[in-house]
N, C-alpha and C positions, 0 to 999 in steps of 0.2 A: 112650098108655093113660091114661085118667081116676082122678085120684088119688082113691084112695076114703075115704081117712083125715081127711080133712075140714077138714086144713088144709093149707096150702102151694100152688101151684098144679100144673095137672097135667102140667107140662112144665116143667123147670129147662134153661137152655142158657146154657153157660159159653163166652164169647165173643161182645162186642160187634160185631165184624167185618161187611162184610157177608154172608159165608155164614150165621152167627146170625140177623144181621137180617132175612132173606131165608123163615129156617126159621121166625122167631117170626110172622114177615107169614101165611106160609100153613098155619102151626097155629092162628092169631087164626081166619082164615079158614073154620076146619075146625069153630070153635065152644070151641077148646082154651084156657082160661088160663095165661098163659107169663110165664116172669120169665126177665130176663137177666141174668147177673149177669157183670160184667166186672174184671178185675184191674188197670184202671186207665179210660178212658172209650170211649165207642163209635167205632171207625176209632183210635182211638188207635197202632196196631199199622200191618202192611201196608196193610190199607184204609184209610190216609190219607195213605199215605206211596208213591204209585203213579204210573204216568202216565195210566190211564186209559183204557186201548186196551182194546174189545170186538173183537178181531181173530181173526181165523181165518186172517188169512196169516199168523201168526207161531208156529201150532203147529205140533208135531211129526206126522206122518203115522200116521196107525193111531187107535186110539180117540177121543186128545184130541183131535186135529185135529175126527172125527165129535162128538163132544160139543159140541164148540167152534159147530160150525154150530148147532146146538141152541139153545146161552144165548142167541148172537145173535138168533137166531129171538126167545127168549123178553122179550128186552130190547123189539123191536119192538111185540111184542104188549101189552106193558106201558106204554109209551110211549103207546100208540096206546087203549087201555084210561081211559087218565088217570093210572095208581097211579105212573109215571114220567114223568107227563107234563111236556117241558121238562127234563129231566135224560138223555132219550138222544138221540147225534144221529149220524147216520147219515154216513161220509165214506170215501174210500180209502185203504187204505195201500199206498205204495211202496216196492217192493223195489227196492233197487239194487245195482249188482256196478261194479268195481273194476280185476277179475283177469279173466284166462282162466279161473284154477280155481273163482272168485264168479260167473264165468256160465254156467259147468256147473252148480255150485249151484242157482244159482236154475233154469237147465231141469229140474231134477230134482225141485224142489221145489214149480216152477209145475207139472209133470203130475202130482204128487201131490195139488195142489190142486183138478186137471181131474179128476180121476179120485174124488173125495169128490164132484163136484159142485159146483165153487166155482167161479164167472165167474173168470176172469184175463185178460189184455192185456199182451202183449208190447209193449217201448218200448223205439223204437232212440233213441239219444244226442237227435236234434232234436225227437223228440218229448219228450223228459224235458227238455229246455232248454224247449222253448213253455210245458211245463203248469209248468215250477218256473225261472221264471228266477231266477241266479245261482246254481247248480248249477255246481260244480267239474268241470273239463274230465277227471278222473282216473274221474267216471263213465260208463260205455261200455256199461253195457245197465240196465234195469229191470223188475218187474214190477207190475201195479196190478191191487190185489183192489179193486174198486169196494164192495162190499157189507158193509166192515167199518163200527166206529162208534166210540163213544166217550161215557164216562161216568164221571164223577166219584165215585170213592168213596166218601165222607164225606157226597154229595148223598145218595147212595145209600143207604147207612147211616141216616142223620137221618132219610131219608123215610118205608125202612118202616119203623121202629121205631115212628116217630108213625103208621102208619096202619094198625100192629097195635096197638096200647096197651098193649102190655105193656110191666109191671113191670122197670125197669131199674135194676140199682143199681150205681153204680158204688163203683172202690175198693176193690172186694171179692175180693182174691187168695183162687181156690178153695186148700183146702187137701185135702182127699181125697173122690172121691165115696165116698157113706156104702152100705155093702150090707149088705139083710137075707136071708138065707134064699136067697141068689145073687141078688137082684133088686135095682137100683140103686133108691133110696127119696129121692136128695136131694144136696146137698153140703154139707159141712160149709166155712166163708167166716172170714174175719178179720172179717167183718161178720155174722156168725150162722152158723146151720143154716137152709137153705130147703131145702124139702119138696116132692119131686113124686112123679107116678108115673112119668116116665120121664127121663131126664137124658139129655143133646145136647152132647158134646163139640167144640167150635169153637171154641178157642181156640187156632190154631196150633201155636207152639213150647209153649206152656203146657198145651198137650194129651196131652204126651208121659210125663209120670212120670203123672199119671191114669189113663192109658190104658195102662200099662204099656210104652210103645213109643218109650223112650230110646233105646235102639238102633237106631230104624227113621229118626226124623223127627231133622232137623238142619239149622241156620242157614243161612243163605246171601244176603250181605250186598250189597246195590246204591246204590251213590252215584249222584245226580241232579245237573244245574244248573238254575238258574231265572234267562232272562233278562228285560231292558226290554224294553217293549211294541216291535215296528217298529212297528205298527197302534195307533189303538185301537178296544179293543173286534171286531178284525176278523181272522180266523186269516189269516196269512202266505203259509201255503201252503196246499193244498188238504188234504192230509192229509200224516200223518206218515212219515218217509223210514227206512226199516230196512235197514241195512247187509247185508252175507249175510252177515258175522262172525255177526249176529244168530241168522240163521237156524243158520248151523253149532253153535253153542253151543246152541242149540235140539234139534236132530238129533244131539248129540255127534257131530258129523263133525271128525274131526283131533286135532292136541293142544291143549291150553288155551296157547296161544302168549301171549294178553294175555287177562285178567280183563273187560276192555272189550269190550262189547259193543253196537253203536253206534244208536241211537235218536236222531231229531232232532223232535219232536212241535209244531206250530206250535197254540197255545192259543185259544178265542175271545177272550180277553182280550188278545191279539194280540202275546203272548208265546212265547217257547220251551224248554219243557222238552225237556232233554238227556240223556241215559242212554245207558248205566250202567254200572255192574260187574256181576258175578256172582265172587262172594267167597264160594268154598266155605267151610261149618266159621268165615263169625266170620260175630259176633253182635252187636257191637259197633255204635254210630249215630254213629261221628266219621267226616268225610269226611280225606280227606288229599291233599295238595295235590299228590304224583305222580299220584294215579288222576286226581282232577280235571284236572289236565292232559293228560292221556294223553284221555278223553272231549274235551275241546276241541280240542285238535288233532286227530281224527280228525272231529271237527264241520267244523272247518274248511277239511278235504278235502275234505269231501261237498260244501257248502254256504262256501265262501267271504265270502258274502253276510251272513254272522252277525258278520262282521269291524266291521260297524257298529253293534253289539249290546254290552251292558251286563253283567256276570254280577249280579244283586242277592241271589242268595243259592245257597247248595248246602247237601244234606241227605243223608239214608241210610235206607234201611229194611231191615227183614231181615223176609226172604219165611222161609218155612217149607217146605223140602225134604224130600221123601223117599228111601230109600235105591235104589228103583229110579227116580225120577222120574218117579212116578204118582201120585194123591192117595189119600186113603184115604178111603172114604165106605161104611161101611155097619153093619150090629149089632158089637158086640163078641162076638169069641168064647167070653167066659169069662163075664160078667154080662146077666143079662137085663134088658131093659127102657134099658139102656146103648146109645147109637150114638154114630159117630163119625164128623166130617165136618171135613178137614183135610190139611195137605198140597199146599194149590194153586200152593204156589212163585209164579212170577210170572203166577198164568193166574188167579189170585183175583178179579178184579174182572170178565173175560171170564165165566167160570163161574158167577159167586158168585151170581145169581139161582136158576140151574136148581139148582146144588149144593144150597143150598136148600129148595129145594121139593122138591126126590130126599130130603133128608134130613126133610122133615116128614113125606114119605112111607113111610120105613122105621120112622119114629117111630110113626106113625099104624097102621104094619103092611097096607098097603094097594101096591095094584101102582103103579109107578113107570115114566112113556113114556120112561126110560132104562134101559137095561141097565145097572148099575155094578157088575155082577159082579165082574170083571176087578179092580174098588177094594176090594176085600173087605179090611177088616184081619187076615180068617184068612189073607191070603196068609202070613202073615210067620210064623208058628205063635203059640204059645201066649204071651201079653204074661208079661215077666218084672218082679219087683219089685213086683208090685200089691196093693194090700189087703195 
């Protein structure tokens, strides 16, 4: 909505991230003046702290998976557009199994991928040795989505920020949006009062006492490694190799046996990042030297061939989980002119174009070619602690 008081701009959106950057790109677009105001700099959070995967074999079946084909979608078209041009790039990811029970897995999870409409490729042992040599004798089947991709968050971020122009401040921890007469007017910052007509909550975990939805949204903490180049300048492997621990953790299938959750990502830079945890409830960005080890040696299994590999740094991010493991994107039940777009755990950077533009859309009050009903924040009932 266009702020009619004639000062401030007419979209405030707390979160630098890319689902912000994403929402301010296509309210610039819409003709909207947008200010972002971030609690510390842009990608500073999860969107800089990711590995990068636009994948759709790694969601869960039922909506996200369908959404998921969506952003993809929407990354290409962007790319190909110019406004991403050189920051998406199109590759496969590999499933692989281990067990008996990781390759019922994965059948279960490859015709769930058939059945959304997603290409797959079953791969017996020799064929997963030709396309990834040094591949660990312990894997015994695979599956390859050819049509997933990959994209840098922080590229992502920087870009549209700069090719919406909007107003960015950073350092600026929101301290309460401000409501008149039930209508969100602005937020009150460590860095001033900035004034709109509508306010866009995207700021993850910091979205949560704002929004009244402490009790919904909560941490969930993933340790990385970052090795030497094998290459330079040249990805490793063809695309990145995903465990079905992955997928199970993904599907809550089982009991949370280890925290690890196995990713082996080969970089253009001709490096490989290695992941992760999924570390319910902390919040915390120190790595430790069990988890890290526990990721390597399960690297090692897969991938043997890493054995001549370097580690030159390890990191942590924490994603922002919600309490059913959906995100949350849509108006606020209790204020008007308030939405909320958050909750993408680790599907942020897959999502974080379309979320976006869903949420400039809910801003805008205008229809949306997603359904996100289903993300409604009135699932949860009535936000408690607010205002």
């Amino acid at each position: 909505m266009k702020n009619r008081s004639g000062s401030g701009s007419d979209v405030v959106i707390v979160g630098a991230g890319i689902v912000g950057a994403a929402a301010a790109y296509y309210l610039a677009d819409a003709g909207f003046s947008v200010t972002v105001v971030d609690a510390l700099t842009p990608a500073a959070g999860a969107s800089g702290a990711s590995d990068g995967a636009v994948s759709v074999a790694s969601k869960k079946p039922g909506p996200m998976m369908t959404i998921a084909r969506t952003a993809r979608n929407l990354y290409r078209t962007l790319e190909h557009e110019g406004v991403l041009a050189g920051l998406f790039h199109t590759r496969p990811t590999f499933m692989v199994a281990r067990t008996d029970e990781e390759i019922a897995l994965l059948a279960l999870h490859g015709g769930d991928l058939a059945n959304a409409g997603e290409e797959i490729r079953s791969l017996d042992p020799t064929e997963l040795s030709l396309r990834m040599p040094g591949l660990g004798h312990s894997v015994v089947a695979g599956v390859e989505v050819p049509g997933d991709g990959h994209a840098i968050g922080y590229q992502i971020v920087d870009r549209l920020l700069r090719l919406s122009d909007a107003r960015v401040v950073r350092h600026a921890p929101v301290q309460r949006v401000c409501v008149q007469a039930g209508r969100a007017v602005g937020v009150d910052t460590k860095a001033g009062f900035f004034g709109a007509g509508a306010v866009l909550l995207a700021a993850g975990l910091g979205s949560a006492a704002l929004a009244g939805l402490g009790e919904v949204l909560r941490p969930r903490k993933g340790q990385i490694v970052i090795t030497d180049r094998a290459a330079d300048n040249v990805p490793a492997l063809e695309g990145p190799l995903m465990s079905a621990a992955y997928l199970a953790a993904k599907r809550s299938v089982g009991g949370a046996r280890s925290p690890v959750s196995l990713v082996i990502d080969p970089l253009r830079t001709g490096q490989f990042l290695i992941g992760g945890t999924r570390e319910d409830g902390v919040g915390d960005r120190e790595t430790t030297v069990r988890h890290v080890a526990e990721i390597l040696g399960e690297a090692l299994d897969v991938y043997p061939a890493l054995r001549r590999q370097r580690v030159i740094r390890t990191f942590a991010g924490v994603r922002t989980a919600t309490r059913d493991g959906l995100p949350i994107v849509g108006k606020h039940p209790m204020v008007e002119g308030l939405s909320i777009a958050t909750g993408f755990e680790g599907d942020g950077i897959c999502l974080g174009p379309l979320m976006g533009r869903v949420a400039a859309d809910i801003v805008l009050g205008r229809a949306s070619e997603v359904n996100v009903g289903l993300l409604s924040p009135a699932r949860f009932g009535e936000p408690t602690g607010l205002f």
